[in-house]
N, C-alpha and C positions, 0 to 999 in steps of 0.2 A: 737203802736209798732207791734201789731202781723196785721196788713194790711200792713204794710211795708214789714213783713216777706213772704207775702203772696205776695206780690208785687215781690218782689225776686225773690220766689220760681217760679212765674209763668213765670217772664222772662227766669230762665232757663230750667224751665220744658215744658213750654203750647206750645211754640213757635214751638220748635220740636214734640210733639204730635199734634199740630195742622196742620202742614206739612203731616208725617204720618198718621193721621184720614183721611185726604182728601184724600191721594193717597189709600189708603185702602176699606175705605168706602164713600167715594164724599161727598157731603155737611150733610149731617146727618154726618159723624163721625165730622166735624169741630165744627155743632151745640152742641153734645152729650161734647167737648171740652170746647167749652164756658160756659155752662151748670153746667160742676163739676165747673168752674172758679166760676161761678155765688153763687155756693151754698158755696164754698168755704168761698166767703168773705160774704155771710149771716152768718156762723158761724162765722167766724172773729169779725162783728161788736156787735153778739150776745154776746156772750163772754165776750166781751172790759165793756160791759155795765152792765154784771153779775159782772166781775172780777172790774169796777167800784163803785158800789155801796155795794159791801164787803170791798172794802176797807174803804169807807166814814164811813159803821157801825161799823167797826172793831174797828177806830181811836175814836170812841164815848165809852161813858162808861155804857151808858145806850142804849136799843136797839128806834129803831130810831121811835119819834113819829110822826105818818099821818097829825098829825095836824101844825108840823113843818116843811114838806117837802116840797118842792116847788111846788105851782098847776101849771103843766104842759098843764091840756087840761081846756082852757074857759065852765066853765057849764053854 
């Protein structure tokens, strides 16, 4: 949900700062544009995946054991 919002906000926001960075500052202000885009949705997806797995422990009654979690990386 919140890369959707973010997906939004850049359509109406980035497009026009993208426009203006370049008439202003030439390719470095378009980069410095992508840039915040860029970190933007590194928070977004950070977030998603905090604000994720509080939810999974929330809905638990007990806090959630290592040994029941899913192994994500092959050791």
């Amino acid at each position: 949900m919140s890369v959707t919002g973010l997906g939004v906000f850049s359509a109406i926001v980035f497009s026009g700062q993208i426009v203006s960075s370049h008439r202003d500052y030439g390719p470095i202000g378009v980069l410095m544009v992508l840039l915040s885009y860029l970190i933007g949705l590194g928070v977004c997806i950070h977030l998603g995946a905090v604000a994720g797995r509080m939810w999974i422990e929330r809905g638990s009654d007990s806090p959630a054991d290592p040994a029941k979690l899913p192994d994500v990386v092959d050791r």
